[in-house]
C-alpha positions in Angstrom: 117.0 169.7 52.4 116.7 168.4 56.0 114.3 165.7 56.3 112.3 164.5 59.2 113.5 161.0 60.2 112.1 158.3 61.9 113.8 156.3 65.0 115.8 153.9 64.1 119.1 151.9 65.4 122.3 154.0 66.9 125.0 154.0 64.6 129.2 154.2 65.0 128.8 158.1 64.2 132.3 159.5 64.9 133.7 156.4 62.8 131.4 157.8 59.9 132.5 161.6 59.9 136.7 160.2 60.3 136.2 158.3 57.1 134.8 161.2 55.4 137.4 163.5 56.3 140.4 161.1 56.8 142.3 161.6 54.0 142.4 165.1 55.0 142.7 165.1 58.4 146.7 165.8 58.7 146.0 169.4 56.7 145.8 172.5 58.6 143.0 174.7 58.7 142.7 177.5 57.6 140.0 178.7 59.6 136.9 178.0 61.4 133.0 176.7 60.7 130.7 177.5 62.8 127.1 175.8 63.3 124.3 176.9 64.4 120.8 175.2 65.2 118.0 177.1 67.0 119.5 179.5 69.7 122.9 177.6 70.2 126.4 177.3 67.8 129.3 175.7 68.0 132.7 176.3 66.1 134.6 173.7 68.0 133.1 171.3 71.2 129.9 170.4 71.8 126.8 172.1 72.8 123.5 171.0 73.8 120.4 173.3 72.6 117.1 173.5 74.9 114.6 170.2 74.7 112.2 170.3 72.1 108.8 168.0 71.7 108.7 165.4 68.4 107.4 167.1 65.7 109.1 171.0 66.6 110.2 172.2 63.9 113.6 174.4 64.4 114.5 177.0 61.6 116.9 179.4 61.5 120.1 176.4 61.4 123.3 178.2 59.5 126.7 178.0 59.0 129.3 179.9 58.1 133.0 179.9 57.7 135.3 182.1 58.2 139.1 182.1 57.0 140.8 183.2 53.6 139.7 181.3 50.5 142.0 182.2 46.6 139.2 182.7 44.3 139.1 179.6 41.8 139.1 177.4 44.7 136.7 173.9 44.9 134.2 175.0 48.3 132.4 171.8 49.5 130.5 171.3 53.0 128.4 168.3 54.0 126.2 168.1 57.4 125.4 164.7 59.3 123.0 164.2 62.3 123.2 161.1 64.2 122.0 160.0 67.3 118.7 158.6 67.1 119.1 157.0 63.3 121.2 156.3 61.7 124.0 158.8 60.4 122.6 160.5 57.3 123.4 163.7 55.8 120.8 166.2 55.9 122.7 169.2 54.1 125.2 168.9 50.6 126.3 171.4 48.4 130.1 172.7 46.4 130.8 175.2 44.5 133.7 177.3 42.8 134.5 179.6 44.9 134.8 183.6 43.9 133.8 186.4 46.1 130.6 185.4 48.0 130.4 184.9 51.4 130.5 181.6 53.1 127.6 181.0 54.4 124.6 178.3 53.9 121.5 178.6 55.5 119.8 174.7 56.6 116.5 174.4 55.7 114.0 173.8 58.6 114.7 170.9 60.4 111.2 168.8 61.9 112.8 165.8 64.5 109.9 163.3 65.2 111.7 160.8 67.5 112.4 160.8 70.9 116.0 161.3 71.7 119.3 162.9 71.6 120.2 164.6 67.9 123.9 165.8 67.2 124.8 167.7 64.1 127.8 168.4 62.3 129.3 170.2 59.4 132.9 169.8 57.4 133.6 172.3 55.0 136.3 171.1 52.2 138.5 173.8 50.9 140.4 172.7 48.3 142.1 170.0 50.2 141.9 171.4 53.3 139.1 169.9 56.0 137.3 171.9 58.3 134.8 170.6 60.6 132.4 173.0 63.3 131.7 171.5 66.4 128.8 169.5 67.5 125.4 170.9 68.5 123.1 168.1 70.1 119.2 168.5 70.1 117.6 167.0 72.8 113.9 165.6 71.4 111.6 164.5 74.0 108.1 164.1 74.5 106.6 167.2 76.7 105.3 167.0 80.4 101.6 165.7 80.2 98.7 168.5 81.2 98.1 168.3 85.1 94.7 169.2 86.4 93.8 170.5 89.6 91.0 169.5 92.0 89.8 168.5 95.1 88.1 165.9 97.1 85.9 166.2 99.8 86.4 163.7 102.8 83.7 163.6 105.9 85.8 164.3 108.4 89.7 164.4 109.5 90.3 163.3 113.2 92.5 166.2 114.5 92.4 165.3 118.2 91.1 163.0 121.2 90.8 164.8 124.8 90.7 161.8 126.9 88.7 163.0 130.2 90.4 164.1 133.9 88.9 162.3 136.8 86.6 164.3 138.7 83.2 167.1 137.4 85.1 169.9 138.6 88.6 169.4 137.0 89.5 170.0 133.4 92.3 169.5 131.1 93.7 172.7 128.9 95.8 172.5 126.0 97.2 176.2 124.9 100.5 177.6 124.4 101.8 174.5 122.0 101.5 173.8 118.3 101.3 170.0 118.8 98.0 169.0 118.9 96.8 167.5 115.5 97.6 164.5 113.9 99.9 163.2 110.9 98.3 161.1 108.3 99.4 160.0 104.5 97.1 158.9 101.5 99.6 156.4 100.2 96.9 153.4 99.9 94.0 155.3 98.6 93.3 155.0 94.7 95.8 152.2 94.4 93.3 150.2 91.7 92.8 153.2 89.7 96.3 155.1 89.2 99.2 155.9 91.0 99.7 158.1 93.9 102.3 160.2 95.3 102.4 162.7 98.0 104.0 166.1 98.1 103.1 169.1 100.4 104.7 172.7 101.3 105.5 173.2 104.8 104.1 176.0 107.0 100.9 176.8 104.9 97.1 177.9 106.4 94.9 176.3 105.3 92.8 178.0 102.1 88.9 177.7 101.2 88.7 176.1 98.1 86.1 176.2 95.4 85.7 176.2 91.4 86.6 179.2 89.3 86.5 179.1 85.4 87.4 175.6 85.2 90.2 175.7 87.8 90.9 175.7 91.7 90.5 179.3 93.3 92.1 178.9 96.7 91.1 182.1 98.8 93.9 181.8 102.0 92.1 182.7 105.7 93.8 185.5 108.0 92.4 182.6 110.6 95.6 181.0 112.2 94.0 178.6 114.3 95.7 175.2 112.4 98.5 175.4 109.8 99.7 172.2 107.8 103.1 171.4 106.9 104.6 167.8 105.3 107.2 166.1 107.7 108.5 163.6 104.6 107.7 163.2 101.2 104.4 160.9 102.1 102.7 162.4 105.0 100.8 166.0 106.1 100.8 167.0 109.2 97.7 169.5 110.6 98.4 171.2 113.7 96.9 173.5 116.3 98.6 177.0 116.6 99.8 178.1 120.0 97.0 181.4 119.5 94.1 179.1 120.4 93.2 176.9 123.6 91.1 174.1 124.3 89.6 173.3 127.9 87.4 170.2 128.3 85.7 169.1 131.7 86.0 166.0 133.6 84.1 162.8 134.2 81.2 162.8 136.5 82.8 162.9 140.4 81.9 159.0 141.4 82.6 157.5 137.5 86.6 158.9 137.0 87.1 156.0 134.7 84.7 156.5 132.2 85.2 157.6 129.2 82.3 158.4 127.9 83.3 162.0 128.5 86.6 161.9 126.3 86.0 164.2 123.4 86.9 163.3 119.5 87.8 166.6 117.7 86.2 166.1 114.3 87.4 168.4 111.4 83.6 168.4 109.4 84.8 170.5 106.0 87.9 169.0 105.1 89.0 169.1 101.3 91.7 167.5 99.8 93.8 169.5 97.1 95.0 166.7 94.3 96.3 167.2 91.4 96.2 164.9 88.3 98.5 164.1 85.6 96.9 161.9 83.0 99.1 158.6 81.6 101.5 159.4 79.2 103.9 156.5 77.1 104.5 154.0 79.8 104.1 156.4 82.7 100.5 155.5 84.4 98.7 158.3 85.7 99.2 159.5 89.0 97.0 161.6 91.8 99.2 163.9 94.0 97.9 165.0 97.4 99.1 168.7 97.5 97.7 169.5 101.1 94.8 170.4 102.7 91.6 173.1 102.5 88.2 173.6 103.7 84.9 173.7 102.3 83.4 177.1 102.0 80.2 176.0 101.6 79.7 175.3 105.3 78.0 177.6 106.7 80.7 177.7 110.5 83.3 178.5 107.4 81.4 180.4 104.7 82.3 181.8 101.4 85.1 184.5 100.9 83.7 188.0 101.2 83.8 190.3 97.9 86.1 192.0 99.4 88.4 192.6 102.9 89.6 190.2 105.4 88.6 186.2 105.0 88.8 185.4 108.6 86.4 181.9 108.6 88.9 178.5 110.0 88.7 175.0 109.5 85.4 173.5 111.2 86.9 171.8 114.0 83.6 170.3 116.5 84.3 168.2 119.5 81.8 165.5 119.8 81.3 163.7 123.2 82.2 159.9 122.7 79.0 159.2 124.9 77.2 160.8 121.9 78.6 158.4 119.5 78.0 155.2 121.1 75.1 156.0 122.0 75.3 155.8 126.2 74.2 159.8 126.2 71.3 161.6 124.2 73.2 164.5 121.6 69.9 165.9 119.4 72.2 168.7 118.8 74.8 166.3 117.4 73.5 163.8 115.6 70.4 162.2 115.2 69.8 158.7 113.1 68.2 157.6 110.7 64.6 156.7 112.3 66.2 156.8 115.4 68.3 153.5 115.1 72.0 153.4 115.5 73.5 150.2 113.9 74.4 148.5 110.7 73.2 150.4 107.7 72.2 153.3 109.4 73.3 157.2 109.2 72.8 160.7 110.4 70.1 162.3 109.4 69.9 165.4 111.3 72.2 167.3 113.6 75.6 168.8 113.3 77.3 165.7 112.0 74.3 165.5 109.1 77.0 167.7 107.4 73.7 168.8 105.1 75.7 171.3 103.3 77.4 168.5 101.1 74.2 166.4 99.9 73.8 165.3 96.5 71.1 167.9 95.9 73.9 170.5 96.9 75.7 169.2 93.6 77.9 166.6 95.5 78.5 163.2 93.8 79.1 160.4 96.4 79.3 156.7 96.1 76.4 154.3 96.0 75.1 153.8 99.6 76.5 156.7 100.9 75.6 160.4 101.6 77.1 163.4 103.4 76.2 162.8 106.8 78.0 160.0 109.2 77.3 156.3 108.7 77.5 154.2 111.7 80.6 152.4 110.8 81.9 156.5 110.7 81.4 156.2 113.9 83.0 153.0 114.4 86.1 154.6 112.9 85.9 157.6 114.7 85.6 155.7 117.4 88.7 153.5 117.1 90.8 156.9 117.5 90.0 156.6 121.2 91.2 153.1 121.8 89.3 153.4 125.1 85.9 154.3 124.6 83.2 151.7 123.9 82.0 151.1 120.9 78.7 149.7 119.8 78.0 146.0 119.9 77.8 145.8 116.0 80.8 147.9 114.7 82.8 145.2 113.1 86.0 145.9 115.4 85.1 146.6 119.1 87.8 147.9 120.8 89.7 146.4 123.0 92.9 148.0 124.4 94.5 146.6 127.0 98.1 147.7 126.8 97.6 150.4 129.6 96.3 147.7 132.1 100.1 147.0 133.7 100.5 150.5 133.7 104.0 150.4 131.4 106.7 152.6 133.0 107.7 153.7 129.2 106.1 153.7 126.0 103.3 150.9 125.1 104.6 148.2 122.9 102.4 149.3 119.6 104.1 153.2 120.3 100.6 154.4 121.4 101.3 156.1 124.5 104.2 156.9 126.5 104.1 157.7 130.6 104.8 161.0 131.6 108.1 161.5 133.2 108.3 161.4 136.7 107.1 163.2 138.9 104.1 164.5 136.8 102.6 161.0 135.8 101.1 161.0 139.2 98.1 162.6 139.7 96.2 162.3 142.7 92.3 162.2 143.2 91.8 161.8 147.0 88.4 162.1 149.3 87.9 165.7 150.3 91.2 166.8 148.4 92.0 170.4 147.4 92.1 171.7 143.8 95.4 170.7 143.0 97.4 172.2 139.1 99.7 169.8 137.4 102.2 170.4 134.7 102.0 168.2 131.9 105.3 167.1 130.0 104.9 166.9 126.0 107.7 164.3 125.0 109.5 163.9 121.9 107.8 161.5 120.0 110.2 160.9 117.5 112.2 159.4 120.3 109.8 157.3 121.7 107.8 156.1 119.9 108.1 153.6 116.5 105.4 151.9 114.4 102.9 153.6 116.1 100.0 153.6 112.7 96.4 152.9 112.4 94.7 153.1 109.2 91.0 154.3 108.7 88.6 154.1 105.3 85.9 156.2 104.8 83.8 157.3 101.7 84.2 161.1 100.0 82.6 163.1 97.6 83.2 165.3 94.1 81.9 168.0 92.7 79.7 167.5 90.0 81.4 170.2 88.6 84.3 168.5 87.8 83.0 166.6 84.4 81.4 163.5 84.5 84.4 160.9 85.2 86.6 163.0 87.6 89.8 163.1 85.1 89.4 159.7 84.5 89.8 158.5 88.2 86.2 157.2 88.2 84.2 155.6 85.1 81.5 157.8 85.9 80.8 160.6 89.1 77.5 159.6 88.9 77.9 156.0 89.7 80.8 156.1 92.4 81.2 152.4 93.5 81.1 152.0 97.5 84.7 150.4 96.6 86.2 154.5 95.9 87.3 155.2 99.5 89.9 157.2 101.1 92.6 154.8 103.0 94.0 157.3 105.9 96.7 156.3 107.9 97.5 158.1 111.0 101.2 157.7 112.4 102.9 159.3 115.5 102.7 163.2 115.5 105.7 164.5 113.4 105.3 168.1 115.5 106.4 166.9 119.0 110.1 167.1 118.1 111.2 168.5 121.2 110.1 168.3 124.9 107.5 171.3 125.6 105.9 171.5 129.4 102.5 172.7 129.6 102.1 174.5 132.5 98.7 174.4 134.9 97.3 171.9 132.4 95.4 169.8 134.5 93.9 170.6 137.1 92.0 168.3 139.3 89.6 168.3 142.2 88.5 165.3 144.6 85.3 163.8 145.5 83.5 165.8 148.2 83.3 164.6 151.7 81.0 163.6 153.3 78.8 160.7 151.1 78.7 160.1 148.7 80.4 157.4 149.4 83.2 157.1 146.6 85.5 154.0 146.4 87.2 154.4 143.4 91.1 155.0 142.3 92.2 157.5 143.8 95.5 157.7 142.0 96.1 158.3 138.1 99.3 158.0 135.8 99.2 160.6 133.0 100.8 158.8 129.8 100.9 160.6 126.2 98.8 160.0 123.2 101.8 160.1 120.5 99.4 159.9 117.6 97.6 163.6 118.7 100.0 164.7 121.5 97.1 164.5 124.1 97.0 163.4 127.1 95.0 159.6 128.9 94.6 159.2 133.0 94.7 156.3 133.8 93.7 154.2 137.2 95.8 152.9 139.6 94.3 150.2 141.0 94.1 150.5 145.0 
C-alpha cells in the first residue's frame, strides 16, 4: 500500500525509473497506462493536480492499461513517487495474465510534507515496458485564518481652512473632490507584527460594528467623502464635489491672524484591519483595508432596521483659537478643571468624544481616554503650521518658509504659489467686494517629500477577546506605548489643474477710522498636503 512519508533529501529520480526500465526501453509498446491521482491523469506528459494541505488524504488513485495482452502472458506494474523523499515505490504487484481487465486501484495516499510529489507507473508485459505519464501533487501548508476588525483612532485631520483677510470675506471650497488628505499606517504596530497596506479604490465609507463574531459593514447613501488608495501604502479620504464648505475671515484690523483658520477634525473614524496570525516563518501581519465610521456617535448613529442609511462621517471644524486657547469654545471643548497644559484632557464638549469611554465598552491605553489630550491638540495643531501653539506642547511651531514669499513651491513641498495672476489678492482701505478665482495645481508635479508624521492613542472594542488577536498581551492593559504612527503626504487627488471659480471673495477695511495700517496685499499659495488654500502678507 501507499505510505505516508516523511521529508527527506531530493533524489536523482528520472535516473531511478531509466534503470528500472532500461533493459526494456528499445521495445515498442503496445499500448498505453494511464494514471490517475485525485481529479487529474496522465497517459503520457506531465500534469500537476490542485494543492493539497500535509496530512490530505487523496483516494480514488488508479491505473489502467489499455492495449492487447495473449493470455499466459507475465503482467507486472510498479509505482514510484519522488519529489520530496527519496524515490520509493508506493504500489507493486504481477500476475499471469488471462482475461481480467487491467486495472489496479492505489490505495489512499496521506502526503505529510510540504512540497512537490510526482508519481509514476511502468507496466511490464512480458518484455515489453510501458510507462504513464507523470502526475505531480503539490503539498503545501494552507493560508493561515484571517480575522477581521477594527480600530478606533480619535480623530483623522481631513482639512485646514486657513482664514481670508478681512470679517466680511470668506473662502468657499465646492465643486472639487480634492479636499482631504493622504495618509499611510506603515510605522504603526512595527514592535508587535508586521504591517502592510492594501485598499479598494472609489469606496464610501461604511458604519462599522460587531455582528456574531465578525465585522458587519452597513455602506451610507451619504456621498459627502469617498476613499480610494493612490499606491499600495497609502488611503486617500476625499470630499465629494456634492458638498461645499464656506468659512469667514479674520477680524477687519487683525488679517494676519490665524487664530480664525479652521482644522476639520474627522471625530468617529474607524480603521478596518485585518489579521493574519504567524504561520512557519511568516510573522503575523495587520492589513489596513480602509476606512469606516463609528455608529455609535450619536451625528452618525446606528443603521436603521430597515430603508435608507443616510448618516456621513463626523467631519467638525474647530476654530484654532479654540485650541490654543486665545478664544473661549464651551461648546467645543472644555478641560479637565479648566487647565489646558501637560497632562490634561477634555472633559466636556464636542471633542469629549463621550460616546467612546471605557464605560461605553472601549479599551484604551493606560493614561488615556476618549476625549482630546493636550498634546492632541499639539498635533492637531502642527497641521496648521501657522497657528500658535501653546507654550508647553513639546514642538511649537515655527514655519518660516512663507516669510520670502517663494515664487514656486516651498522647499519642504508644503505649499506652492498660485499661478499668476490669481496669487494676488488685494485688501485695500475702503475697497469694494472683490471675487477671486482660485487655481488647484497638480500636486504630483510640484511638490516632493512633502510628509509629516503624527502619533496618537486609539481604542478596541472590548468585544474583541481579551488580547486583540494577539496584537496586544492584554485589551485591558494597553501600554501608552500602542499608538497609531500617521503620516500625511501630499494629496494624491490633485492630479490635474481644477480652477475654482468665485472662491474667495474679499472685502476691505471700512473707511473712515478705524484707522487700519496693515498689509494690504496677499499672495494665495496652496496647501499640497489638503489642497486648501493660505493668504499670506505682503509686507508694505
Amino acid at each position: 500500500m501507499i505510505r505516508p512519508f516523511a521529508r527527506r533529501s531530493i533524489p536523482v529520480l528520472a535516473a531511478c525509473l531509466a534503470m528500472l526500465l532500461a533493459p526494456h526501453a528499445a521495445q515498442a509498446q503496445a499500448g498505453s497506462l494511464m494514471l490517475y491521482i485525485d481529479t487529474v491523469g496522465a497517459s503520457s506528459g506531465s500534469v500537476t493536480g490542485a494543492t493539497v494541505a500535509p496530512g490530505a488524504q487523496l483516494t480514488g488513485a488508479w491505473a489502467s492499461y489499455s492495449g492487447s495482452v495473449s493470455p499466459g502472458t507475465q503482467v507486472g506494474i510498479t509505482c514510484y513517487e519522488w519529489g520530496v523523499g527519496p524515490q520509493t515505490t508506493i504500489y507493486q504487484n504481477s500476475f499471469v495474465y488471462t482475461s481480467q481487465q487491467l486495472y489496479w486501484s492505489l490505495p489512499a495516499w496521506t502526503p505529510t510534507a510540504v512540497g512537490t510529489y510526482t508519481v509514476q507507473c511502468g507496466v511490464l508485459i512480458g518484455s515489453t515496458n510501458v510507462l504513464s505519464g507523470t502526475v505531480q501533487v503539490p503539498v503545501a501548508n494552507p493560508p493561515p485564518p484571517t480575522y477581521p476588525g477594527f480600530i478606533n483612532p480619535k480623530y483623522v485631520v481631513v482639512g485646514v481652512i486657513y482664514a481670508p483677510p478681512g470679517a466680511s470675506s470668506y473662502v468657499q471650497y465646492a465643486d472639487t473632490t480634492s479636499i482631504g488628505n493622504t495618509a499611510t499606517l506603515s510605522n504603526s504596530f512595527q514592535n508587535d507584527v508586521g504591517f502592510s497596506v492594501s485598499v479598494q479604490g472609489g469606496l464610501g465609507i461604511p458604519a462599522a460594528g460587531l455582528s456574531g463574531g465578525g465585522v458587519k459593514l452597513t455602506f451610507t447613501e451619504s456621498t459627502d467623502y469617498t476613499q480610494g488608495s493612490s499606491s499600495s501604502t497609502t488611503n486617500t479620504i476625499s470630499q465629494t464635489a456634492t458638498i461645499a464648505y464656506k468659512f469667514p475671515g479674520t477680524p477687519t484690523l487683525s488679517p494676519v491672524t490665524n487664530d480664525n483658520d479652521f482644522i476639520l477634525l474627522w471625530l468617529n473614524p474607524e480603521l478596518l484591519v485585518t489579521y493574519t496570525p504567524p504561520a512557519g516563518s511568516n510573522p503575523a501581519s495587520l492589513q489596513w483595508t480602509g476606512y469606516a465610521m463609528d455608529p455609535n456617535d450619536p451625528e452618525t448613529g446606528q443603521p436603521p432596521p430597515s430603508g435608507p442609511y443616510i448618516a456621513g462621517p463626523d467631519i467638525y471644524a474647530v476654530q484654532v483659537g479654540c485650541l490654543n486657547g486665545h478664544i473661549s469654545c464651551p461648546s467645543t471643548l472644555e478641560w479637565l478643571n479648566g487647565v489646558e497644559g501637560s497632562g490634561s484632557y477634555v472633559t466636556s464638549g464636542t471633542l469629549a468624544r463621550g460616546w467612546q469611554s471605557a464605560a461605553n465598552g472601549y479599551i484604551w491605553p493606560a493614561g488615556e481616554q476618549s476625549g482630546l489630550t493636550f498634546n492632541d491638540v499639539c498635533q492637531i495643531l502642527s497641521f496648521d503650521p501657522l497657528s500658535v501653539t501653546p507654550s508647553q506642547c513639546p514642538t511649537p511651531n515655527n514655519y518660516t518658509l512663507l516669510s520670502s514669499l517663494p515664487a514656486g513651491t516651498t522647499s519642504d513641498g508644503r505649499f506652492t504659489r498660485e499661478p499668476a495672476p490669481y496669487y494676488q489678492i488685494w485688501y485695500d482701505v475702503g475697497g469694494e467686494n472683490e471675487q477671486y478665482n482660485l487655481v488647484q495645481t497638480n500636486t504630483q508635479s510640484v511638490s516632493t517629500g512633502n510628509t509629516s508624521q503624527v502619533k496618537q492613542a486609539f481604542s478596541v472594542s472590548e468585544q474583541f477577546g481579551t488580547n486583540f488577536f494577539d496584537i496586544f498581551s492584554s485589551t485591558t492593559t494597553l501600554k501608552q506605548s500602542d499608538t497609531l504612527t500617521w503620516n500625511y503626504s501630499t494629496l494624491s487627488t490633485l492630479t490635474t489643474t481644477n480652477t475654482l471659480t468665485n472662491a474667495l471673495s474679499v472685502t476691505g477695511p471700512p473707511d473712515p477710522p478705524p484707522t487700519y495700517d496693515g498689509p494690504t496685499q496677499f499672495n494665495a499659495y496652496q496647501d499640497n498636503t489638503f489642497g486648501t488654500f493660505v493668504f499670506v502678507p505682503v509686507p508694505d
